[in-house]
C-alpha positions, 0 to 999 in steps of 0.5 A: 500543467505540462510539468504535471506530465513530463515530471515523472522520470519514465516519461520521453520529453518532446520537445518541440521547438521553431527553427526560425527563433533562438534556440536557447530561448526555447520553451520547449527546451526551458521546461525539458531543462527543469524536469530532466536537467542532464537532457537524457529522455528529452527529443527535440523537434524542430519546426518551421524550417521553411520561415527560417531567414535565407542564408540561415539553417538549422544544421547545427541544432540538428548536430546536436552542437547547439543544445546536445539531447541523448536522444537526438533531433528531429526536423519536421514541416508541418502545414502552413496556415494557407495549406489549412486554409486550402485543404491540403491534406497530411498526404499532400502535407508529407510530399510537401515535406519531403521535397523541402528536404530534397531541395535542401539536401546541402543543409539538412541530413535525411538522417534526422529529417522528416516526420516518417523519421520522427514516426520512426525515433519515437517508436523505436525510443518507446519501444526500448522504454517498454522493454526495460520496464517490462521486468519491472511490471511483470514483478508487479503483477506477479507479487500482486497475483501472489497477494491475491493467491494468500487471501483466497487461501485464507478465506478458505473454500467456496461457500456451498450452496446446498443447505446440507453442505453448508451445513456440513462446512460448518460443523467442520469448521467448528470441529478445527477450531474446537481443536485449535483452541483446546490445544491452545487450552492445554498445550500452553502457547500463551494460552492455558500456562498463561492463565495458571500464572495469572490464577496462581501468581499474579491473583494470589500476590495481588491477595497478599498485598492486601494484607487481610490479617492486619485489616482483620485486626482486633479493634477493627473487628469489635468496632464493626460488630458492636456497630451492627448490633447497635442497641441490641448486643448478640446473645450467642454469635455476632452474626449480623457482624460477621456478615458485615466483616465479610461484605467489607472483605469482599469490598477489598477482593473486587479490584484484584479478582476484577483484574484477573478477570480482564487478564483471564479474558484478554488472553481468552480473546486472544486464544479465540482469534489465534484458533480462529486463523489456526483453523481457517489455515488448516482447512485452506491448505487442506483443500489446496492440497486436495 
């Protein structure tokens, strides 16, 4: 659950480790190693200097000699589990503090020692953290502003509460897109030259393919007329065979005619949606600009 914490790279790694055992068996070192492994944004603390053995200290520790951190060591006595019990408070805890490191000047510099000092190292670590980060923020927040700035442009202005207004906005939104999309209409930009071609190129070559005259050929023709007059031949015209040969006709018609339809849509669709933007564009840089 700490990893979770101290993994990600912004973040200072406090490690705090007792005096009195091994520092290279320290968890609190173990775990800074894992997420920051060159020890550059790990602070370590140092406790229990008070149990430690007579004759010992934790000089070289604080040294930075025995495990080398970027940011330095820090000495600190905390409350012993008889001063809880006995109600000592913190300010009574720091004097405390404070005269274990004056009897102990010989071992331990004022540098590094003390939980004032320690108040002091990591406000001022966090501090220079701030700072660096600061630019990287304010990009943030200003590129996320600008994003908000471009979608109220293109939602346009506030609706009108007033019946009449409203009514007046829209008419004049409708009048931008009329013209938007009867440029787009007229003025090709993949709209009215693009239907021209699908009318004219692509509609007429699917025809042709069909190949209506050797579909219309002669015995084809006096089958089909012969086999809707049945047992009554026409007298003058065939005309219940005629109709016969151009429902047949118009069979052959549907799926080119029916796909030129989809194609003359699609392009239509698309038209709508480009005079849609191209209208909403207008009106909000209009009303910026005002």
């Amino acid at each position: 659950m700490v990893k979770k914490f101290v993994t990600p790279p912004d973040v200072i790694v406090v490690a705090v480790s007792p005096a009195n055992a091994d520092i290279a068996t320290s968890d609190g070192i173990r775990v800074a190693r894992e997420v920051d492994p060159g020890l550059v944004r790990t602070v370590g603390v140092l406790t229990k200097l008070d149990l430690m053995d007579r004759g010992t200290d934790a000089s070289e520790v604080l040294a930075g000699r025995a495990v080398r951190l970027k940011l330095g060591w820090c000495a600190v006595v905390n409350r012993s589990q008889f001063d809880i019990n006995a109600d000592v408070d913190m300010s009574a805890a720091r004097a405390n503090e404070r005269a274990f490191f004056d009897a102990n000047r010989d071992k331990y510099s004022i540098v590094n020692c003390g939980t004032g000092v320690l108040t002091e190292m990591l406000t001022g670590i966090l501090g220079d953290s701030i700072r660096r980060r600061v630019p990287r923020v304010r990009e943030t927040i200003d590129g996320a502003a600008a994003a908000l700035e471009q979608e109220l442009r293109c939602l346009g202005t506030s609706v009108p509460s007033d019946r009449g207004a409203l009514m007046h906005e829209v008419l004049i939104s409708c009048g931008e897109f009329e013209k938007e999309f009867v440029k787009s209409l007229e003025g090709g930009r993949g709209g009215g030259e693009t239907i021209r071609v699908i009318f004219e190129d692509k509609l007429v070559n699917s025809l042709r393919s069909l190949n209506l005259r050797e579909f219309y050929g002669a015995e084809f023709v006096k089958s089909v007329v012969d086999a809707t007059d049945g047992y009554q031949p026409h007298l003058v015209a065939p005309e219940l065979g005629i109709r016969r040969l151009i429902e047949l006709g118009l069979a052959r018609l549907r799926d080119p005619a029916s796909q030129c339809v989809r194609a003359v849509d699609r392009v239509l669709r698309s038209m709508v949606e480009r005079s849609v933007e191209d209208g909403a564009g207008g009106r909000s840089g209009a009303a910026s600009s005002s």
